[in-house]
N, C-alpha and C positions, 0 to 999 in steps of 0.2 A: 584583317583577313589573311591566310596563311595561304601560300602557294600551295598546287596538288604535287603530293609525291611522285615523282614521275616513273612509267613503268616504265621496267629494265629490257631493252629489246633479245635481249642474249642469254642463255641456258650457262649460268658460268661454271656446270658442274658435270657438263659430260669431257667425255675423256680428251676431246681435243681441247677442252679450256685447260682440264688437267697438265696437260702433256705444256701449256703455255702460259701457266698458271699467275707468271711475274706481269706479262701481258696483261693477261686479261683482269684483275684487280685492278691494275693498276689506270687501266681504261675506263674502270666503274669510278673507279676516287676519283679518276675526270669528269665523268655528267652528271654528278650532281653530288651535293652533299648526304643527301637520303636519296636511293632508289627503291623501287617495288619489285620484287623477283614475279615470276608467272602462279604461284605458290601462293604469293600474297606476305612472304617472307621480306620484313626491309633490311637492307644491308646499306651500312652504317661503315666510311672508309678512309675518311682524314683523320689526319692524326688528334690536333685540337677536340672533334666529338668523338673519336674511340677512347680517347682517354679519361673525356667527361665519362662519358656511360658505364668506363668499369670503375673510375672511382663512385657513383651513385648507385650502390647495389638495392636502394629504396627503387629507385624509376626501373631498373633494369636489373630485376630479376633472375636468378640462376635454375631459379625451380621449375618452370616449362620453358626449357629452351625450343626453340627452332628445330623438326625433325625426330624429337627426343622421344624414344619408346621407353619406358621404365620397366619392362619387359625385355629388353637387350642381353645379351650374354656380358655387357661391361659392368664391371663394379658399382654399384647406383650409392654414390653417398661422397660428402663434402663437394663434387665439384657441381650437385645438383642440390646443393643448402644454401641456406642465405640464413643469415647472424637470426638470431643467435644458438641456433644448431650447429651451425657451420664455425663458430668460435667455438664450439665445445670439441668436437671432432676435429678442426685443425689444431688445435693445442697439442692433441695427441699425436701427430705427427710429428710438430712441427717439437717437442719433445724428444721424438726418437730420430730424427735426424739434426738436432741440434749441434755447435760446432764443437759442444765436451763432450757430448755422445760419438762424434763421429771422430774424436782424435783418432783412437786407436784403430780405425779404419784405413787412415794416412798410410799405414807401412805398409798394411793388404795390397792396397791399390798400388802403391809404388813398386813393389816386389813383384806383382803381376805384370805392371807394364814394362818393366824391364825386362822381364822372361819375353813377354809377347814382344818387344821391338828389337828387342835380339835375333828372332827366329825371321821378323821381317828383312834383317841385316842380307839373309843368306838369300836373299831375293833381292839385293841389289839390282836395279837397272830393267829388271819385270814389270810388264804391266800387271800394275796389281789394284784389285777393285778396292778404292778407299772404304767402303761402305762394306758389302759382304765379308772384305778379309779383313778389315782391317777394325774401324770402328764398333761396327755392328757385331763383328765376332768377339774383340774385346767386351764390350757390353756386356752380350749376353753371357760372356763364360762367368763374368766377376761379380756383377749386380747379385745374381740369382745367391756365390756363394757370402758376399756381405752380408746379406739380407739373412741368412741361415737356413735356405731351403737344401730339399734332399740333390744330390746329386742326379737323378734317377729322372729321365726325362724331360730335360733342363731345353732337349728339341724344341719342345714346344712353344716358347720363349717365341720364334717366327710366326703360327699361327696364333697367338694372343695378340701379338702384334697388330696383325691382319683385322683380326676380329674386332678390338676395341674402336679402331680408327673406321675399319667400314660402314660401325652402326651409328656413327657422329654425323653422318650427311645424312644427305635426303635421296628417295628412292629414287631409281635410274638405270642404266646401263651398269656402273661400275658398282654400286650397291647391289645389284642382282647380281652381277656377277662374283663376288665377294661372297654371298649371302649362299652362292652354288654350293661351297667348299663345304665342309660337314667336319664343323669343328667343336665335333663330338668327346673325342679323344683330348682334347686340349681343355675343352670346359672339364673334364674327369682329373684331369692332370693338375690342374687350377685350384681343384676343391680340396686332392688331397696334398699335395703340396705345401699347401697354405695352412694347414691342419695345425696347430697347436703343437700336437704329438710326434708332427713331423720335421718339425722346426730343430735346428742347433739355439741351442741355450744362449749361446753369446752371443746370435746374431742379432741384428737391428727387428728385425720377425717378432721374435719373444718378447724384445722390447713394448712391442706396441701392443703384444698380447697381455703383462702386464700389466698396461691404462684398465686392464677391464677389471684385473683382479683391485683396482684402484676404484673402481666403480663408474668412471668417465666414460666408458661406453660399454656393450654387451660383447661378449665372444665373437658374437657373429657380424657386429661390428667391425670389431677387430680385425679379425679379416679380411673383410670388404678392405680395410684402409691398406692392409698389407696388401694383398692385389694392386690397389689403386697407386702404392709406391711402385710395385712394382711393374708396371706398366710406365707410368708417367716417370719413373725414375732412367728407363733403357730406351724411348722411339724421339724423344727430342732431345735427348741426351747424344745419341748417337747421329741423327742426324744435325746436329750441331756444331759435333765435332767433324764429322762428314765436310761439313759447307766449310770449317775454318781450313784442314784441307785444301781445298778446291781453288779458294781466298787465296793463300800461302802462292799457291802456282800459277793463277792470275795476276797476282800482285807482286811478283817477286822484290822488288823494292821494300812493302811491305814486310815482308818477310827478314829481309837482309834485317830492316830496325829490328825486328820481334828476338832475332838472333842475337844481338849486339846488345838487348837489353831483355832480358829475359821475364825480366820483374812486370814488363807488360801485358803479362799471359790471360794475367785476368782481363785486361779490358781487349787483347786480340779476341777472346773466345766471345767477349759479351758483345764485339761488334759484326761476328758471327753470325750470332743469335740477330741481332738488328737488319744485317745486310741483307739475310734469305732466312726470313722466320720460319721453322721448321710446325706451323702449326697457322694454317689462313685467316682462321677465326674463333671467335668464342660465340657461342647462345646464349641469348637471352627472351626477356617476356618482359614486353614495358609496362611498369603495374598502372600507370598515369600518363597521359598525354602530354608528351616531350616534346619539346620546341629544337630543332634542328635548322638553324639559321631561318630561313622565312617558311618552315617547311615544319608539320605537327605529327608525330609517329602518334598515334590515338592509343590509350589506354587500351591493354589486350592483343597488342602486333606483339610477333615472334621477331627477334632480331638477330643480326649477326655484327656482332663488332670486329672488323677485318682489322686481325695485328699485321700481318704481312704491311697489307697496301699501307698501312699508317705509320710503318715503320722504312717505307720508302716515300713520305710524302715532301716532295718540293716547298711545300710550305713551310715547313719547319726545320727540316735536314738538308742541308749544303752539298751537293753533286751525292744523292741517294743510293746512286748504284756505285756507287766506288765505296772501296774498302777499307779504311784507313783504321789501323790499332789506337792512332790517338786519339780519337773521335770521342766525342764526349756524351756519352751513352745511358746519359742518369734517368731518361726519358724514353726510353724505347721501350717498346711495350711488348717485346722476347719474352719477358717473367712476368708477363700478366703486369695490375695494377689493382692497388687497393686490397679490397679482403681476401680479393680471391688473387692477388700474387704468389706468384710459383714459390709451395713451401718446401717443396726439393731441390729449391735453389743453392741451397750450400751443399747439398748431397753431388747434384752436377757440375758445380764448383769446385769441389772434391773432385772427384772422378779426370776432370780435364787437367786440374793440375798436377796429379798424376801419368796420365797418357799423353797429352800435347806437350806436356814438359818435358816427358822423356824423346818427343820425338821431336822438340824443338834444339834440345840438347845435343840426337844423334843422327839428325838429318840435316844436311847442307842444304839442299834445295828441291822441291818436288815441281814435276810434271806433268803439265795434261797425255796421259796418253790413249783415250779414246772417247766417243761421245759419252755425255749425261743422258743418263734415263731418270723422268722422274719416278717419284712413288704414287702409282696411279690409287691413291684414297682422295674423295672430296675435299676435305676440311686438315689430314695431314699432309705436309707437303715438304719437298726437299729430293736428296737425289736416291735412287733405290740403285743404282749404279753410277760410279765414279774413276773408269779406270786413271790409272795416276803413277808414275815411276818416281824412285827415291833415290836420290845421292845421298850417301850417308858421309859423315866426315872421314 
């Protein structure tokens, strides 16, 4: 006999769970190992079963997630497939941001962030928002021109942002209110942008357009996947680099090591990613009745596999809310797990070792210098402001 899933007494998706977001997961990974949302949605929060559920993509499904309208203004492809469609169209990615495809991207980014931490230089000792000025602007100035889109309304890169992250939850307060905004101009922007004909030759863009002339997926595919990069390549990229930031001037001690050995960068950025998951959870659709310690998710439940809370869980990770660069991070579940791990992962791998390097290089030490605000989206999470001061050497 299987225990009942026990219902979850808390809405953990209005804006005050939002606004307390570390809290409030991490209070669900306390009562119980499966709970029931009011929805009927179960959320799924230790580390040991989120990790089972995304390596099982048989029991837990990608193709009706939790909340998921296939009618959304988001890209609908790869992150809503399951093998083997989803090996055919990840190749094609995982292709054009491979680590021979992206060499010659190294200088782009490194000659950018130098320009961009130089101009940071003349703001010594300013409260300067890590996120708007710093992260997020980088992002979106260089992603858009890697990738080989037009110059020409690159604005919009903010409401894409907006838009893909607010149709991932479930409706609400901050879903309605998200859903107010008329991100009409931006889906326009989106379409022609992404356009074939409007793409630079050299970019990673072209690249993936073509897989088609290769026969691996259609045009319109095609597409879809470049949107899909480039989304998933800029909101947890940047907030990622945001939180190691934030890490840096909490941790100062940390920091001093990071300094002193620089060759650490990879695994400061990926402990990052672990420390304050820039993304709460994933959906799924259990195709089979799942056994969850004494407790049975029934063939046909919408689930939510919470990476955040599972990458802060006591059972497995050693003082969770501390930061440490040498933290041994081969298990964190930042980059997904299994089929569906992050295939942009060397692309933001790139990208940090570019930007973080250069500011690990030309910053002595940073600063909190005012409150965090988070990013009020259900399911994306991290800070949407970070003010924060720099000593530079």
């Amino acid at each position: 006999m299987s225990t009942p899933i026990p219902d979850y007494p808390l809405d953990i998706f209005t804006p005050e769970a939002v606004r307390d977001a570390r809290t409030v997961d991490d209070a669900l990974r306390e009562f119980a190992p499966v709970v029931r949302l009011h929805d009927g949605t179960c959320m799924i929060a230790r580390h040991e079963h989120v990790t089972s559920g995304l390596l099982d993509w048989k029991s837990f499904s990608s193709t009706s997630r939790p909340w998921h309208d296939p009618n959304s203004p988001r890209p609908e492809i790869l992150l809503t497939d399951d093998p083997p469609r989803h090996t055919q169209v990840r190749k094609v990615v995982s292709d054009a941001l491979s680590p021979r495809a992206l060499e010659r991207t190294k200088a782009i980014f490194q000659a950018s962030a130098e320009a961009f931490v130089g101009k940071l230089r003349e703001r010594e000792g300013e409260a300067i928002d890590a996120v708007g000025e710093i992260t997020q602007a980088w992002i979106f100035d260089i992603l858009p021109e890697v990738l080989g889109l037009p110059k020409e309304g690159r604005h919009h890169m903010h409401g894409f942002s907006q838009m893909v992250w607010a149709t991932m939850g479930p409706p609400g307060e901050l879903f309605d209110e998200a859903m107010d905004h008329d991100f009409s101009a931006v889906v326009e922007w989106l379409g022609t942008a992404c356009d074939r004909n409007a793409l630079d030759p050299a970019g990673i863009g072209a690249s993936i357009f073509a897989a088609a002339d290769a026969g691996q997926v259609t045009e319109d595919e095609a597409k879809l996947l470049l949107q899909t990069v480039l989304s998933a390549g800029a909101d947890t990229t940047y907030l990622t680099m945001a939180n190691a930031i934030r890490a840096w001037a909490l941790f100062p001690d940390e920091y001093v090591k990071l300094r002193a050995n620089p060759k650490l960068l990879r695994s400061a950025f990926d402990e990052s990613l672990r420390w304050d998951s820039p993304s709460r959870m994933a959906g799924r659709i259990a195709t089979v009745d799942v056994a969850i310690d004494d407790h049975v998710v029934p063939a046909g439940t919408r689930c939510g596999l919470m990476f955040a809370a599972a990458n802060r869980d006591p059972r497995f990770w050693d003082a969770p809310d501390e930061y440490r660069i040498d933290r041994d991070t081969r298990h964190s579940l930042g980059w997904g797990y299994g089929v569906h791990g992050c295939v942009g992962r060397m692309l933001a791998q790139t990208e940090a070792q570019a930007f973080l390097g250069t500011l690990v290089r030309e910053v002595e030490a940073f600063e909190i210098a005012g409150d965090y605000e988070p990013w009020m989206t259900t399911v994306g999470h991290g800070p949407i402001k970070q003010p924060v001061r720099l000593k530079f050497t």
